[in-house]
C-alpha positions in Angstrom: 90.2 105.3 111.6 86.8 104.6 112.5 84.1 102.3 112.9 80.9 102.1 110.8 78.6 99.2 109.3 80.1 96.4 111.3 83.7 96.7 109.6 86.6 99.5 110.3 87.3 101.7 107.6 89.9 104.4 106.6 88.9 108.1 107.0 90.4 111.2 106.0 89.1 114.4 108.0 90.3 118.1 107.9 92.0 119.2 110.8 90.3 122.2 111.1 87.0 120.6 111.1 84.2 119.2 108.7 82.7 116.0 108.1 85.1 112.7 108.0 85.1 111.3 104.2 85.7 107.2 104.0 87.9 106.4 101.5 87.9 102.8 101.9 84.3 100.5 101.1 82.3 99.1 104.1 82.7 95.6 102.2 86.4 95.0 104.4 87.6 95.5 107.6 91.0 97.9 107.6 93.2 97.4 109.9 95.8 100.1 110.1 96.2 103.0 107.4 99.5 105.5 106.9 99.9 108.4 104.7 102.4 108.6 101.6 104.8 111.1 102.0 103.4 113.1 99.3 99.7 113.2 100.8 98.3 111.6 97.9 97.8 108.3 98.8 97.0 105.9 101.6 98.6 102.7 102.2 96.0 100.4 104.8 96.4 96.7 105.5 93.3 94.3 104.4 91.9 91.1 103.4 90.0 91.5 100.2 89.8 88.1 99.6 86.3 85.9 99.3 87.2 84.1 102.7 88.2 87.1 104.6 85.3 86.7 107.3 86.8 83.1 107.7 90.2 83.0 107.6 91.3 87.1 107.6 94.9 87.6 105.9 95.8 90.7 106.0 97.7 92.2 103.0 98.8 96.2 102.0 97.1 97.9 100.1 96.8 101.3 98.5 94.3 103.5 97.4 93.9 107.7 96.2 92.9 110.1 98.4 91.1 111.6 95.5 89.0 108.3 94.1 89.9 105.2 92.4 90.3 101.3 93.7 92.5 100.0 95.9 95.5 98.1 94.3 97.2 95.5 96.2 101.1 96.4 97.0 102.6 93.2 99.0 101.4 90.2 100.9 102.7 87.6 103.0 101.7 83.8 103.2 100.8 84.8 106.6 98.7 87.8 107.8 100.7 91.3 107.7 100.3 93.0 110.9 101.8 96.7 110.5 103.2 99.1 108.5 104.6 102.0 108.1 105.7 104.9 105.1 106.5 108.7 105.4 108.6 110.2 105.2 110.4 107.4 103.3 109.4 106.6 99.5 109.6 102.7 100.4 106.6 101.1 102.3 107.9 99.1 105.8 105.4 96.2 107.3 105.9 93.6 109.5 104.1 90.0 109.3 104.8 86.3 108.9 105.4 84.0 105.6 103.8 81.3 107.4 100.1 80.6 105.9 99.1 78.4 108.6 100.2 81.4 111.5 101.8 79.0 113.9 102.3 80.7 117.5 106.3 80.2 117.0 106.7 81.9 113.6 109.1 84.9 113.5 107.8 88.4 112.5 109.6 89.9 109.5 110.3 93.2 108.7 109.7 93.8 104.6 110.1 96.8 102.5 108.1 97.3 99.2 108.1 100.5 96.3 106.0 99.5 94.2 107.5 96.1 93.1 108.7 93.0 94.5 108.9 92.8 98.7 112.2 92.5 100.2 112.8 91.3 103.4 114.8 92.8 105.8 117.8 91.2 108.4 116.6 87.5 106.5 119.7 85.9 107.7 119.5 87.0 111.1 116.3 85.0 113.1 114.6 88.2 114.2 111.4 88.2 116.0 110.5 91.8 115.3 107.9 92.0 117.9 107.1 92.1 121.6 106.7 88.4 122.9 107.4 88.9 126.8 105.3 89.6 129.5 105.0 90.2 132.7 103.5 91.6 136.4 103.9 95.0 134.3 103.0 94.2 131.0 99.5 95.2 129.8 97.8 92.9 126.9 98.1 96.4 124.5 101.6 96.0 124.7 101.5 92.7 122.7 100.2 94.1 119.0 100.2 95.3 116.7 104.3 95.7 116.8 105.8 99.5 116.9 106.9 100.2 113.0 108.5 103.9 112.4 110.8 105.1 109.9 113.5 106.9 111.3 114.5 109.1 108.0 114.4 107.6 104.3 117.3 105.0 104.5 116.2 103.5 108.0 113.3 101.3 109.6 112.9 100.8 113.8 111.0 98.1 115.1 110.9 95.8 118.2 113.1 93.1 119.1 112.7 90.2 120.8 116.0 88.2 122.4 116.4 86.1 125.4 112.7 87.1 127.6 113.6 91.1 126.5 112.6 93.3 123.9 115.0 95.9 122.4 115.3 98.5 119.9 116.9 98.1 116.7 117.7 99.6 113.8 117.4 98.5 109.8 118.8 100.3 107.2 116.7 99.8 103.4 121.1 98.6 102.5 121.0 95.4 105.1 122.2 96.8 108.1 120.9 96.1 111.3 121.7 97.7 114.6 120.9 97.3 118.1 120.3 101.1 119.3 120.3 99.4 123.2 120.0 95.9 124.5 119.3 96.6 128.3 117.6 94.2 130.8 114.2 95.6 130.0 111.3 94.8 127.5 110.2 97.8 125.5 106.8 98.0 124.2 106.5 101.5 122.5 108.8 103.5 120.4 108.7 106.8 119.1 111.3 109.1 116.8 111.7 112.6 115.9 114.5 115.3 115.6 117.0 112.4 115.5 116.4 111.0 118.4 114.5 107.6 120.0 112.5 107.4 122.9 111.0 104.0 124.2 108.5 102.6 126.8 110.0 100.1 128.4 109.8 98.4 132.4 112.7 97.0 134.2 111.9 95.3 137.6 109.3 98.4 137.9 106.6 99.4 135.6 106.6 101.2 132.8 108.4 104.5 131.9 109.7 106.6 129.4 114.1 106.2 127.8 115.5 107.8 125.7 118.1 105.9 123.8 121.4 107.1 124.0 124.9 105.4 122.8 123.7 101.9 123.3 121.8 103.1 126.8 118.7 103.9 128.3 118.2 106.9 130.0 115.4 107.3 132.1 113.1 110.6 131.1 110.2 110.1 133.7 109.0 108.4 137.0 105.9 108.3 136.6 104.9 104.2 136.5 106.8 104.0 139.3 105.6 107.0 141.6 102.2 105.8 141.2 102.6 101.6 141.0 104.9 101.9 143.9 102.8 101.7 147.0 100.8 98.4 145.3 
């Protein structure tokens, strides 16, 4: 991502150097942009719409990496706020249905392939985001809300319940899973090899858990060591 002609655009650049090549027009601002899983496309949230320096409502969008126009995917009656798609073949995001974006309204967890969007745990009143806060809570930590796919079958996201935030797992068939439901709020996720790690502060600031059988387990000490004396 990067910044030019008053509105954010995608880039693509070579890792091992050369000039960045926009792939997106300076007309929009892009909010967030993730990869296909075969390279060849790049799926970026956007509004495209006459009124988007008004009223901005983001929707996904995807475009080549090689040249063509972008071609809307999904939308919301509300703005969409993150997404997520390799290595799955399904594209994840998160937003709200609500066109007028009321401070109370749920975030939803959707999946789209091309066709209609389906939306994820409907039944369940999820708030798939970060809403607490706190003396160690930073602003950042409120948006846009963590996204991953854990493999092809399985989204993680952000839950919040009861003044916490918790990770959970939704599987593409209808399940969902809480992976840990601690008395912590956890504002950053990550996944690889099969495994979860989160960022998440207790009744000290923030530090790094893995998440194992329903558990935290504390990996460093490093908020605390150096928040401690303050």
């Amino acid at each position: 991502m990067g910044i030019r002609d008053e509105f954010t655009s995608a880039w693509i650049a070579d890792v091992d150097g050369g000039k960045p090549t926009r792939i997106t027009a300076p007309a929009y601002n892009v909010d967030a942009a993730v990869w296909s899983p075969d390279g060849k496309h790049i799926a970026f949230l956007a509004d495209l719409g006459e009124n988007a320096g008004l009223e901005e409502l983001t929707a996904v969008w995807m475009i080549s990496t090689a040249e063509g126009d972008p071609k809307q995917v999904a939308s919301l009656g509300g703005s969409v706020f993150n997404l997520a798609w390799a290595p799955a073949k399904q594209i994840a995001f998160l937003g709200v249905s609500n066109p007028q974006l009321a401070g109370w309204s749920d975030v939803e967890l959707h999946i789209a392939d091309g066709g209609k969007a389906k939306r994820l745990a409907a039944d369940r009143g999820l708030n798939i985001q970060v809403t607490s806060y706190g003396d160690f809570q930073d602003s950042e930590n409120f948006g846009p809300p963590p996204l991953m796919w854990e493999d092809e079958k399985h989204v993680l996201g952000l839950v919040s319940k009861h003044g916490y935030s918790h990770p959970y797992r939704f599987g593409v068939d209808g399940k969902v899973e809480a992976l840990a439901e601690p008395d912590a709020i956890c504002n950053a996720m990550a996944t690889g090899g099969g495994r979860v790690a989160v960022v998440a502060s207790t009744d000290e600031p923030s530090d790094v858990y893995a998440v194992e059988g329903g558990k935290l387990r504390k990996l460093t000490d490093d908020g605390s060591r150096w928040f401690g004396p303050f």
